[in-house]
C-alpha positions in Angstrom: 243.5 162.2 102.4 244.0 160.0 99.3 246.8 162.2 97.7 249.2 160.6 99.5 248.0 156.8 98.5 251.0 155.0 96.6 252.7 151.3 96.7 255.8 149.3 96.8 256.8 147.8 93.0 259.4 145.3 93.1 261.7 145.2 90.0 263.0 141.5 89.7 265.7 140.4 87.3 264.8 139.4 84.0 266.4 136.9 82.3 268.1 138.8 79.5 270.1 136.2 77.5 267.8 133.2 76.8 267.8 130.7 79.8 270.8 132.3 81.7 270.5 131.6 85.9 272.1 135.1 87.2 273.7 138.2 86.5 276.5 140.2 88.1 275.3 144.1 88.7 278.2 146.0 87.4 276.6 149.9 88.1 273.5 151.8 89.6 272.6 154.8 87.9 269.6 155.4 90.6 270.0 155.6 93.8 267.2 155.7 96.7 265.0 158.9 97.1 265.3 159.2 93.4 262.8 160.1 90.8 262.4 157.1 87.5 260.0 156.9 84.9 258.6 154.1 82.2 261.7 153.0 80.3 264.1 154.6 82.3 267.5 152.6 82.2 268.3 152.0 86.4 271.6 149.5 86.0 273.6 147.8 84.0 274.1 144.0 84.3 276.5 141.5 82.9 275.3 138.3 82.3 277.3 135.0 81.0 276.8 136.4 77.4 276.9 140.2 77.5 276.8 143.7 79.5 273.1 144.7 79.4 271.3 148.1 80.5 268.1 147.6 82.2 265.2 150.2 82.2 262.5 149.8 84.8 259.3 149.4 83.5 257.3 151.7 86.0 257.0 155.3 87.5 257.8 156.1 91.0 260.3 157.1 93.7 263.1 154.7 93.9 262.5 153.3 97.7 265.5 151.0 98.0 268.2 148.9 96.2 268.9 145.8 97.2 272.0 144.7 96.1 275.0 146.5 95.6 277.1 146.8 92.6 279.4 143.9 92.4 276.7 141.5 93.3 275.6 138.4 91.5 271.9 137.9 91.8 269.9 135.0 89.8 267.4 135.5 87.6 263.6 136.4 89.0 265.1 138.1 92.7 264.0 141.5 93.3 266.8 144.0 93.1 265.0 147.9 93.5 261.7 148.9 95.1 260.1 151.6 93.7 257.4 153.7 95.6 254.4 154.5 92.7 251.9 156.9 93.0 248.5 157.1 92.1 247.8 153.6 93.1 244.8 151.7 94.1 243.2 152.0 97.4 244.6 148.1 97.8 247.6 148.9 100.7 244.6 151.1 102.3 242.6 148.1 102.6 244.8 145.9 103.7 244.8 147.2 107.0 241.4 147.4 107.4 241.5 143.7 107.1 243.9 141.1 109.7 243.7 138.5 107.0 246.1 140.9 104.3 249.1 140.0 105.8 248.5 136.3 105.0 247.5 137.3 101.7 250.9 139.6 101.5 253.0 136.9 99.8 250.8 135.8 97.2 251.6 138.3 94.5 255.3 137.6 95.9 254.9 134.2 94.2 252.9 135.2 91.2 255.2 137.9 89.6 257.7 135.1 88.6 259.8 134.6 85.4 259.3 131.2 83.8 261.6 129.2 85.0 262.7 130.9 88.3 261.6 132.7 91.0 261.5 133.6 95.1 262.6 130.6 96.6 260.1 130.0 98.8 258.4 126.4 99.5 258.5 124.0 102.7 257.3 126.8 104.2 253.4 128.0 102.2 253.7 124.1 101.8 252.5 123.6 105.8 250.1 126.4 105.3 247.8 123.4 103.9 248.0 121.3 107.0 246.0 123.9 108.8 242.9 124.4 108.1 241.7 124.4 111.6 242.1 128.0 111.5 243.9 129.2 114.5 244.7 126.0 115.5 247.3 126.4 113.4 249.0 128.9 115.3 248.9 126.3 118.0 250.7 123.5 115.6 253.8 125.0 115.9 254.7 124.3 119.5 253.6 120.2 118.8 256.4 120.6 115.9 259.0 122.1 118.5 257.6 118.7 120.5 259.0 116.1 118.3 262.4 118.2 118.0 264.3 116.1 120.7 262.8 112.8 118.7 264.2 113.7 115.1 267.6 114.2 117.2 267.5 110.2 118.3 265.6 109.8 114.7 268.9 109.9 112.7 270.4 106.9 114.7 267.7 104.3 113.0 269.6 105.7 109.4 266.8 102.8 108.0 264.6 104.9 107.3 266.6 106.2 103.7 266.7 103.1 102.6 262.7 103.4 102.4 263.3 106.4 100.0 265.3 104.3 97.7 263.0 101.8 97.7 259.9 103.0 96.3 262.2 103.9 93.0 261.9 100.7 92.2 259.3 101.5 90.1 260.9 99.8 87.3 259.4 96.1 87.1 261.6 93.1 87.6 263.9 92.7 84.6 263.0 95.8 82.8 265.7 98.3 82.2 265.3 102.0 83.5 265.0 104.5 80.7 268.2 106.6 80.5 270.3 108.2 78.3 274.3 107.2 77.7 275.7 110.1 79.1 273.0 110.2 82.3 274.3 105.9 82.4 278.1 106.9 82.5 277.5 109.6 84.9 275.5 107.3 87.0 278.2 104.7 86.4 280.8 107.1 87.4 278.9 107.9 90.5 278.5 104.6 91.5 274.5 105.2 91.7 271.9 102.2 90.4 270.1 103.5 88.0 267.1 101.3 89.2 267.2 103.0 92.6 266.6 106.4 91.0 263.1 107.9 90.4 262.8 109.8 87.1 261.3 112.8 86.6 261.8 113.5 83.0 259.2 112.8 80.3 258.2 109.4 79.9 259.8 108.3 82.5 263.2 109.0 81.5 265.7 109.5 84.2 267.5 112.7 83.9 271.4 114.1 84.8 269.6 116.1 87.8 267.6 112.7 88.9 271.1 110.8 89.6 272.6 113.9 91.3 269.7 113.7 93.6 270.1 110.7 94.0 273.8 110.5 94.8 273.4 113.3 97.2 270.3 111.7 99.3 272.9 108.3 99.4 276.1 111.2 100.4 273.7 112.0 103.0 272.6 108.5 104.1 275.8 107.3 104.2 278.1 109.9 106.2 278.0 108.1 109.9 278.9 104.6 108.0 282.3 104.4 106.4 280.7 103.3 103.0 280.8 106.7 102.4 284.3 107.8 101.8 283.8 108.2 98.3 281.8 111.5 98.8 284.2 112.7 101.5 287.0 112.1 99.2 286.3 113.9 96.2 285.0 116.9 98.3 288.6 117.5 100.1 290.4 117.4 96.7 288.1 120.8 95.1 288.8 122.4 98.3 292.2 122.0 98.8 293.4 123.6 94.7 292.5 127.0 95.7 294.0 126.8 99.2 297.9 127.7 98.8 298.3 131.6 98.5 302.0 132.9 98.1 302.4 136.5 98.6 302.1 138.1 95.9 299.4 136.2 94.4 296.2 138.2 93.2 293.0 135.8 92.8 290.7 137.0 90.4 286.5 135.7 90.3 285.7 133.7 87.9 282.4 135.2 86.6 279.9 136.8 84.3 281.8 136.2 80.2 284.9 134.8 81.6 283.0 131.7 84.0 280.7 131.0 80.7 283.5 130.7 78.7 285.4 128.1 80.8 282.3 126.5 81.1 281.4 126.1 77.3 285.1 125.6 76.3 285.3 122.4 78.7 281.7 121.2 77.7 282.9 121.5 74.1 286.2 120.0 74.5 284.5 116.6 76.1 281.5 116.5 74.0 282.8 116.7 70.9 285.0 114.9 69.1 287.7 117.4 67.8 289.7 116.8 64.5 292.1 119.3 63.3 293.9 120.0 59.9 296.3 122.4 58.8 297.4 123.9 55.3 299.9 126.5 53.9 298.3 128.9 52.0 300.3 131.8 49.3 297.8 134.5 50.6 300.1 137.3 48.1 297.1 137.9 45.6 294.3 137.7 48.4 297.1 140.6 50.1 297.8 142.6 47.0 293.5 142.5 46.6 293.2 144.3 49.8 295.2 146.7 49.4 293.5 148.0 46.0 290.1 147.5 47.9 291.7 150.2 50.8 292.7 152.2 48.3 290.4 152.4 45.8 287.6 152.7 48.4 285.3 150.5 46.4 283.7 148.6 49.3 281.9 152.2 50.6 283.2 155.3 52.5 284.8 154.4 55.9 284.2 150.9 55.5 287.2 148.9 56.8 288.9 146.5 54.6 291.3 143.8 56.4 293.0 140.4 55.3 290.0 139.0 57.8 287.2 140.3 55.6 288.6 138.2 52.8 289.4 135.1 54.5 285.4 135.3 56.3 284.2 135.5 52.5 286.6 132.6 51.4 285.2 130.3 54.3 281.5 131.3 53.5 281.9 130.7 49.6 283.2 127.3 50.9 280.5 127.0 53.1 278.1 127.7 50.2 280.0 124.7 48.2 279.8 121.9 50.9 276.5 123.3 53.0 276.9 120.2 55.2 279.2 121.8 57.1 276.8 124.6 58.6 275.6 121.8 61.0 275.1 121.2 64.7 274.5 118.0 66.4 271.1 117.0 68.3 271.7 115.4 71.6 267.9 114.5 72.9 267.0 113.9 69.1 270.0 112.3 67.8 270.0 114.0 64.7 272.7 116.2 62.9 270.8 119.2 61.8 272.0 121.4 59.1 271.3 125.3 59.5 269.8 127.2 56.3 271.3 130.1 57.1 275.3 130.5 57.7 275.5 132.7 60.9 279.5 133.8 61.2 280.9 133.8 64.7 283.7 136.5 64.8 285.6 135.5 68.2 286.6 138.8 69.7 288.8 139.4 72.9 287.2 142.6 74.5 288.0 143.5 78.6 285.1 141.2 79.8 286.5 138.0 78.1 286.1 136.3 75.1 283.2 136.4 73.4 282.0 135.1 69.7 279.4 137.6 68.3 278.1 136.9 64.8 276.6 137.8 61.5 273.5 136.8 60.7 272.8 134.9 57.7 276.2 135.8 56.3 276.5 133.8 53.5 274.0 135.8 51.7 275.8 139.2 52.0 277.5 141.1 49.5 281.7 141.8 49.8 280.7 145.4 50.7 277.8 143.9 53.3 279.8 142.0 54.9 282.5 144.3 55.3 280.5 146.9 57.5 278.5 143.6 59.3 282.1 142.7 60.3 283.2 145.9 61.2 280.3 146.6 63.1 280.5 143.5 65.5 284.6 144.1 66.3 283.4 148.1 67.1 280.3 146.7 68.9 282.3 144.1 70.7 284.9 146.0 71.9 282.7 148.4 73.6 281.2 145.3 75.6 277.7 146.3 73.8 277.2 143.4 72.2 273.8 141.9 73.4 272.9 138.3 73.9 271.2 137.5 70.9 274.3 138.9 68.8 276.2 135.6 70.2 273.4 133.4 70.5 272.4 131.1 66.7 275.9 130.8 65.7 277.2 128.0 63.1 280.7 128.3 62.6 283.3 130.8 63.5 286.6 131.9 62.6 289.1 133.1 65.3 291.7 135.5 63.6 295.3 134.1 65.5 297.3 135.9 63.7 296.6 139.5 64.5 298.8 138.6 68.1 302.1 136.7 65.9 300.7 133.3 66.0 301.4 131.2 63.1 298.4 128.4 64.3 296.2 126.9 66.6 294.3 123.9 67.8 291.0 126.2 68.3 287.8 124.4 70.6 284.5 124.3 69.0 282.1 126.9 70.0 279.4 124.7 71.6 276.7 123.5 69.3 278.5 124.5 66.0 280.4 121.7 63.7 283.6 123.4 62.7 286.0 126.5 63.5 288.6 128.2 61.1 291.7 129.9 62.5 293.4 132.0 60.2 297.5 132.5 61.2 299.7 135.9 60.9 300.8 136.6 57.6 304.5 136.2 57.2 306.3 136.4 53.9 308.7 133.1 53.2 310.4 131.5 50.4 308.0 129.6 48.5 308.1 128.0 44.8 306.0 130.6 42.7 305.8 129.6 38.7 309.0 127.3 39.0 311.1 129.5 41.1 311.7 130.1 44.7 310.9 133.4 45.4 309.6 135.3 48.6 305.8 134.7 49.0 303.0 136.1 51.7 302.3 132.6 53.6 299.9 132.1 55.8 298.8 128.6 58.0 294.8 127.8 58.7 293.3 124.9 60.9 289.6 123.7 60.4 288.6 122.2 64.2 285.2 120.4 63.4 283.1 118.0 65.1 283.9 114.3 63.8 280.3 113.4 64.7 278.7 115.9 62.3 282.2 116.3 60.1 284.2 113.4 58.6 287.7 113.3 57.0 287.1 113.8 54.0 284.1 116.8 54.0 286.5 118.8 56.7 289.4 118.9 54.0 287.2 119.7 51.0 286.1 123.1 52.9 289.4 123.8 54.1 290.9 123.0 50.8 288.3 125.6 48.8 289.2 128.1 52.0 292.3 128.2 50.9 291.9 128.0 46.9 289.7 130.7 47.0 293.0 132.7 49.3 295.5 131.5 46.6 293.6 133.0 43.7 290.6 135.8 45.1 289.0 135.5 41.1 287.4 132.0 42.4 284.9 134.5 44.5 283.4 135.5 41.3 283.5 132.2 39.8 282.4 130.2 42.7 280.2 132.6 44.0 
């Protein structure tokens, strides 16, 4: 009679790239009525960062899926039920007992990621209003009741001014506690900043407490025409997206592609970009790598490119002005420079574009390097690279010139201080030992962060970039 005793696991999703909200599921390998085990990978995900493969961590019979491929689901939502066996006599009790349902969606609420979870509230937050037992069953028909009131209610529209009010938690004359950025945005919003309660440490009024804030006076305000400012902002995001010609194919902005919009956008209005250009005679660095393919010095199958050299000529300037390998401190308001050089290698794969790196670079070998870098392009163009391969990076190099492209203005990859792109070779006439003779030219641009970055550090790195591309020998001597 107990052979049979089993019970319903729900597999929630985990966040699997520090912090991210939701991932898009891109393929079940399970499908209901089938048998998985410990460890067993089910799906595979894509989050804003990566493609990820996620095993279940029980055994059972795979009872349903609740999402289908193609969906987007945020982080801590169940996605597959799974039917284990060999469990407790707890589901057998649970009828014996009226009271289980009610105690049903407790361990809903307690197997929760940090951070996110079911999103459940209003609702378990009446539960505490009733603890005249069954009188609370009664309760709800009094609410129904008042229905027809809260109708009428709206008219006296008063009543939000009384929410605004208690804010004013900031005495007379003193000035609420706020961030620049959180001020413009309130600014920009047209929101008091002594009308809005903070909920961040210290009483410090966050970007979330004056969105709240503007919404609640959205909402107060729609009946009166004071509130054509919300109305008028909303119709203009609507209407881009409206005209559709045929022949037009839209495509979802998601997953890689929507977090690289996002970063490139944050990063191009958060940091000040500065960007110089110089001309390098790249002929020895060229003549260099092709003894290095031939001669097979660097290690048996180990790939040996024009970009292997240039991401050891930025790292030995790296190495001579450390300042560089920085990132600026928003909430501190500090520039903080990294120990380690961790070199972001942006790589177009099918999924986007993504910036994978190598860890502590700067301390590798020429051989070392060359398989680190050859393993992240493999990596990345399988879409395999995980999360924690893209996340820590310092500066990056994004190699233009392999698609014809002489130079660029590249965008900061958030939270680093500079980015190198490195142009197409092209041989030209350039003045070699007195003569003009045809050279292997190529162009690079430094884009740094003037906050962390000034004029004169920027063109010292790209200067010794591009020495140590004119004449290779400086990475012995400067190494």
């Amino acid at each position: 009679m107990t052979t049979d005793v089993h019970s319903l696991r729900e597999f929630k999703m985990p966040d699997v790239g520090e912090g991210l909200t939701e991932a898009e599921i891109l393929t079940w390998y399970v499908k209901p009525g089938d048998t998985v085990t410990d460890g067993q990978v089910v799906c595979e995900v894509e989050t804003a960062k990566a493609a990820v493969e996620l095993p279940i961590p029980f055994t059972g019979v795979v009872e349903a899926l609740h999402f289908p491929a193609g969906a987007t689901v945020d982080v801590g939502t169940s996605i597959i039920a799974v039917a284990v066996a060999g469990a407790a006599p707890a589901p057998a009790a649970a009828p014996a007992a009226a009271p289980a349902p009610a105690a049903e969606p407790e361990p809903e609420r307690r197997e929760v990621l940090v951070g996110y979870g079911p999103r459940t509230g209003s609702a378990q937050r009446r539960a505490r209003r009733t603890n005249g037992a069954g009188a609370a069953v009664a309760a709800p028909a009094p609410v129904a009741a008042p229905a027809p009131a809260p109708v009428a209610a709206p008219a006296p529209v008063a009543a939000p001014a009384p929410v605004a009010a208690p804010v004013p938690a900031v005495a007379e004359g003193e000035r609420p506690l706020a961030k620049p950025p959180v001020r413009k945005l309130a600014k920009d919003l047209g929101i008091d900043l002594r009308t809005v309660v903070p909920t961040g440490p210290n009483g410090v009024i966050t970007r979330e407490d004056v969105h709240a804030a503007a919404n609640t006076a959205a909402e107060a305000v729609v009946e009166p025409v004071a509130a054509p400012a919300a109305p008028a902002a909303e119709p203009v995001a609507v209407a881009l997206p409206v005209p559709t010609a045929a022949g037009d194919v839209r495509v979802p902005v998601k997953g890689v592609r929507k977090a690289t919009a996002q970063a490139m956008v944050a990063s191009a209005f958060t940091a000040p970009h500065v960007t110089e250009f110089v001309q390098v005679d790249v002929t020895r660095t060229m003549k260099l790598v092709r003894k290095l393919k031939e001669s097979g010095e660097l290690g048996a199958g180990v790939r040996v490119s024009p970009l292997l050299l240039v991401a050891k000529a930025l790292l030995t300037a790296v190495k001579r002005h450390p300042e560089v390998n920085a990132s600026w401190d928003e909430a501190a308001q500090e520039i903080v420079v990294r120990g380690a050089v961790n070199l972001g290698i942006a790589a177009a794969t099918p999924r986007g574009l993504i910036v994978p790196n190598i860890k502590d670079a700067g301390s590798r070998t020429l051989p070392q390097l060359a398989v680190a870098l050859g393993d992240l392009v493999e990596t990345a163009r399988q879409g395999k690279t995980s999360p924690a391969d893209m996340s820590g990076g310092s500066i990056t190099i994004t190699n233009v010139g392999v698609f014809g492209v002489d130079t660029g203005t590249p965008i900061l990859n958030p939270g680093e201080a500079a980015i190198l792109a490195f142009g197409a070779v092209r041989e030209l006439p350039w003045v070699h030992k007195g003569k003009v003779v045809p050279r292997q030219v190529t162009t690079l641009a430094l884009s740094f962060d003037h906050r962390l970055v000034d004029g004169e550090l920027g063109s010292k790195v790209l200067a010794d970039t591009a020495a140590v591309l004119e004449h290779p020998k400086r990475l012995i001597t400067w190494g």
